[in-house]
N, C-alpha and C positions, 0 to 999 in steps of 0.2 A: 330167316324170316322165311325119307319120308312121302312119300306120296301122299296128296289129301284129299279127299273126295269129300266135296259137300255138295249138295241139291244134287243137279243131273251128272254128275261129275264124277259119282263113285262108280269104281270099276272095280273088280278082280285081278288083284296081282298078278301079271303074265310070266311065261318063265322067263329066269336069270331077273326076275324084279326084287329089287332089294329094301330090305326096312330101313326108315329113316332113322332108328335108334342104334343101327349097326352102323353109321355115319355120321355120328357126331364128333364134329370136332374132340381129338382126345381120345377115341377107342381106338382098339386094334385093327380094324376096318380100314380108320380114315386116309391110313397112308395108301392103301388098295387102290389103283388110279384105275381099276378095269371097274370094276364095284361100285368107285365112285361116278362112272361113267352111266351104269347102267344104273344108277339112283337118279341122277339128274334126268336122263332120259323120261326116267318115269314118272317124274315129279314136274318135270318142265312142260314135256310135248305130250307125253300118253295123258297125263290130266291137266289137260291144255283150260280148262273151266278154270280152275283155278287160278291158271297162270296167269288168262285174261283178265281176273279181277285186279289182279295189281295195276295193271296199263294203265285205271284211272287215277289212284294215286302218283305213280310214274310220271304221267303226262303234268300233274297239277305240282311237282315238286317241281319239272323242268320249267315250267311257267313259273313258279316262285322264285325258283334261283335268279332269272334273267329281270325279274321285277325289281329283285332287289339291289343289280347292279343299275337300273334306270330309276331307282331310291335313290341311292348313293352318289351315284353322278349329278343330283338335281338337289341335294339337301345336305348341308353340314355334317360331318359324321356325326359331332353328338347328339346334334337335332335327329338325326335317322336312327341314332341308337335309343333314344328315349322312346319316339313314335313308334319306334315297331317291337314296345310291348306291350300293343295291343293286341298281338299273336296270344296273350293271357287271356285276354277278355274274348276274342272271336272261338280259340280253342275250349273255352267253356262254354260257349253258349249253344258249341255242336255236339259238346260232350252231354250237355241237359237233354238239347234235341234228338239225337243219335242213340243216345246211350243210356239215358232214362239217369240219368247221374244227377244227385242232389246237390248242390251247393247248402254252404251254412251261411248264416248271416251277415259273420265275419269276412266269409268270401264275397258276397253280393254287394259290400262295403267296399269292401275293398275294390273290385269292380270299378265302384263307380268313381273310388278315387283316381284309379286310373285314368281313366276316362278323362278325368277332371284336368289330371297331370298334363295326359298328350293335347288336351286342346289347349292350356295355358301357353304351353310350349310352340305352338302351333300358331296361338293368336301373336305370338312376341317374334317366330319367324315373321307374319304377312305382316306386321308393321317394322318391318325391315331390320330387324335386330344386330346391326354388326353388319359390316362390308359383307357383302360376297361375291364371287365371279359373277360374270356377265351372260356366258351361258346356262349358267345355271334357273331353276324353274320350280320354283317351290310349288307351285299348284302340280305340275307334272311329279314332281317327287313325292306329294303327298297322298296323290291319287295311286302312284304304283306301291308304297307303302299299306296302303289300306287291299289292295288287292292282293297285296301277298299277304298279309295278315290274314285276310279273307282264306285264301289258297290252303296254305299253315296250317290255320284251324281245322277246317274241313278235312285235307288229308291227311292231318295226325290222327282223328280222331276215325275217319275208314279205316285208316290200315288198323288201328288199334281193335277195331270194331274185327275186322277178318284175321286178324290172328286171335282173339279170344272168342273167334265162331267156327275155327278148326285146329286139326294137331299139326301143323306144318311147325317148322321152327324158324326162330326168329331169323338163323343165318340164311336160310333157304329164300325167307323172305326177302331179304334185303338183296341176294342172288338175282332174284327174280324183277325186282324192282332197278335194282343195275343195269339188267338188260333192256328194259323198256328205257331208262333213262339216258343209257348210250343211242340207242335207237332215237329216241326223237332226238337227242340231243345233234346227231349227225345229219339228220336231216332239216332241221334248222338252221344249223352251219352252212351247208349247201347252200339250202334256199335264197339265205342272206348274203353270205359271201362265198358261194360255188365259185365265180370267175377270176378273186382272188386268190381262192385254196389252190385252185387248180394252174395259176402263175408263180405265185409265191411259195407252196408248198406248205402243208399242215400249219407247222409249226413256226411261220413267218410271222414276229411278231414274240416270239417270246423270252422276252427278258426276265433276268434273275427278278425283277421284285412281283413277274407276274407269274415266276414258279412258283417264290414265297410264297403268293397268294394260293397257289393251288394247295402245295406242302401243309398251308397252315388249314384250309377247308376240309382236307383228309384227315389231318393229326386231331381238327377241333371234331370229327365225326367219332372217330375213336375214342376223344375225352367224353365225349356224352355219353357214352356208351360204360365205360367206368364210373362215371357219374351218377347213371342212372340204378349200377350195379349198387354199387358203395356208400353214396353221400345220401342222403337225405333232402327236404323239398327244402330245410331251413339253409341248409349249406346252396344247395339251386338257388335260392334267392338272394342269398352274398353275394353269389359268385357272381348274377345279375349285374345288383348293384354293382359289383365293385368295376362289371363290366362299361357301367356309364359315366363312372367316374376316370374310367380310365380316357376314353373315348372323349370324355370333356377336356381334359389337359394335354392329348393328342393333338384335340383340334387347336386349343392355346397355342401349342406350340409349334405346331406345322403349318396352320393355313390362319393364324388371326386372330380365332374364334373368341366372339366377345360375350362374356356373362355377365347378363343380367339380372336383377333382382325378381321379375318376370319370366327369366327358364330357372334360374336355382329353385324359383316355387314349383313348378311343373316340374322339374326334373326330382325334385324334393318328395313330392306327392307321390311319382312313379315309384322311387324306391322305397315309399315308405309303404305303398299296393301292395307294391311285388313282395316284401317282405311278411305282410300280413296276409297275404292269400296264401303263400308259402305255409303257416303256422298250423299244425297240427290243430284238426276241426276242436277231437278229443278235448284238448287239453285246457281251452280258455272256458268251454264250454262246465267242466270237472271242479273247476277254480267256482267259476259262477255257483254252481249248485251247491257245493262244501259250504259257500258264503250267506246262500240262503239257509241252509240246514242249521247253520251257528246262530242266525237270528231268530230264527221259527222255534228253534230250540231252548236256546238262552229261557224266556220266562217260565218255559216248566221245570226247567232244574234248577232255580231259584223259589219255586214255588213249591216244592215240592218238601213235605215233612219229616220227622227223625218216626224212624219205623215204617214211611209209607214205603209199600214194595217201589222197584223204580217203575217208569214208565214204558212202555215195549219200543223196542230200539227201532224206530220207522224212518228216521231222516236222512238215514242211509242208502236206503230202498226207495224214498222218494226219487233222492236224488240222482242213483239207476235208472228208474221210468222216466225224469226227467230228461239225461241225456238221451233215455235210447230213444223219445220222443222226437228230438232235435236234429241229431245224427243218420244221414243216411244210411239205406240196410245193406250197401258194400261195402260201409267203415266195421258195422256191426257184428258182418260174418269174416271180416279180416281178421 
């Protein structure tokens, strides 16, 4: 996530300044640790412009992660895992604002089924759906839910927005985004529990299921990354789902969690959003128009006489203007 200069930020390669494409991951370069020293230097600190732009995503991802741990400590897992795919709905609506990106109708549907889902789900928490701890605080969990959803959206769609506004590379990015993220994250640390760290030592406090928990945040950084290479938006949206159903028989069986015919609707709706916004614009849209061209069609080739030349083949061509009328001009020039 090469040195990049955009606005006041471009510079002239100084000497020993090396190219980002002589260091990518995989060339004969990369193993070069003096090379690689003097790329980072010049990518980091000489075009420090850029480097500053990450700090705001940076700062807004370490506010999301800590949001989502005062999610989770105030709301059922399955309930927190349903509500925070609203991270679909907030991430689209900066991707319209941000990014000039069209949604299909299918998607604005879906939208709002969503929508529809997490407040079902939402209204069956505050009338107390099922035991739960006594410190716990639905209104507090659902408000750091919504704000990290809020966070989420926003800084998927910056960072996405500044990597396809220069030539930096993705790992460079996420380089850069590490450093701002260790940095606040340690000064956080401090802030809150400096006079513990400084008795008890860093790492006082951590148990095997809270390395799990780190092991599993790293290994799950790395599957999305595969994910995002490999799989598809339909297979992201299984894997969702299959994310909430896992999460519901979790909670079953660890802490109580009782279903009702009030979250299976909500939780019902959520997966059935995430699966339909998932769905290739293309493809429903392709379906529709074949289906009109077979009816528009049907009485002239029924009509039509022995000897009359045939009719000129247009329903085809309709049915192109039609989609490209519908279809956003990113899907268009993909």
């Amino acid at each position: 996530m090469a040195a990049v200069g955009t606005g006041g930020s471009t510079a002239a390669p100084g000497p020993g300044a090396v190219s980002a494409g002589a260091l990518e991951p995989g060339t004969a370069s990369a193993g070069n640790v003096k090379h690689l020293v003097l790329f980072l230097h010049e990518a980091v600190l000489v075009q420090y412009v850029d480097t500053l732009k990450l700090a705001v995503p940076s700062l807004i991802y370490t506010l999301q992660n800590n949001l989502q741990y005062v999610a989770i400590s105030n709301l059922p897992a399955a309930t927190f895992q349903v509500t925070y795919q609203l991270k679909i709905l907030t991430t689209a609506l900066f991707s319209v604002l941000m990014l000039n990106r069209s949604l299909s109708r299918l998607q604005w549907t879906s939208l709002l089924l969503l929508f529809t889902g997490v407040a079902i789900v939402q209204a069956q928490q505050a009338g107390g759906g099922g035991p739960r701890p006594l410190d716990q605080n639905p209104g507090v969990g659902l408000a750091a839910v919504v704000a990290s959803c809020l966070s989420s959206g926003f800084a998927g769609v910056y960072f996405e927005k500044i990597l396809k506004g220069s030539s930096g590379s993705v790992w460079l990015r996420n380089l850069q985004l590490g450093l701002f993220g260790t940095a606040l994250g340690l000064v956080g640390l401090w802030w809150a529990e400096g006079t513990a760290v400084a008795h008890r030592g860093f790492f006082f406090g951590y148990t095997p299921a809270v390395w799990g928990v780190v092991l599993n945040q790293a290994f799950g950084g790395l599957l999305v990354a595969v994910v995002v290479k490999y799989a598809d938006n339909i297979l992201k949206g299984f894997a969702t789902s299959l994310s909430i159903v896992l999460s519901t028989v979790a909670s079953i069986r660890l802490f109580g969690f009782h279903v009702d015919p009030l979250f299976a609707l909500g939780a019902g709706l959520v997966i059935g959003a995430v699966y339909l916004y998932s769905l290739p614009r293309g493809a429903a849209k392709a379906i529709a128009s074949a289906s009109a061209s077979v009816s528009t069609s049907g009485p002239c080739i029924h009509q039509q006489h022995p000897g009359q030349p045939p009719p000129p083949q247009l329903s085809s061509h309709r049915g192109d203007l039609i989609t490209e009328s519908f279809l956003p001009k990113s899907v268009l020039v993909k």
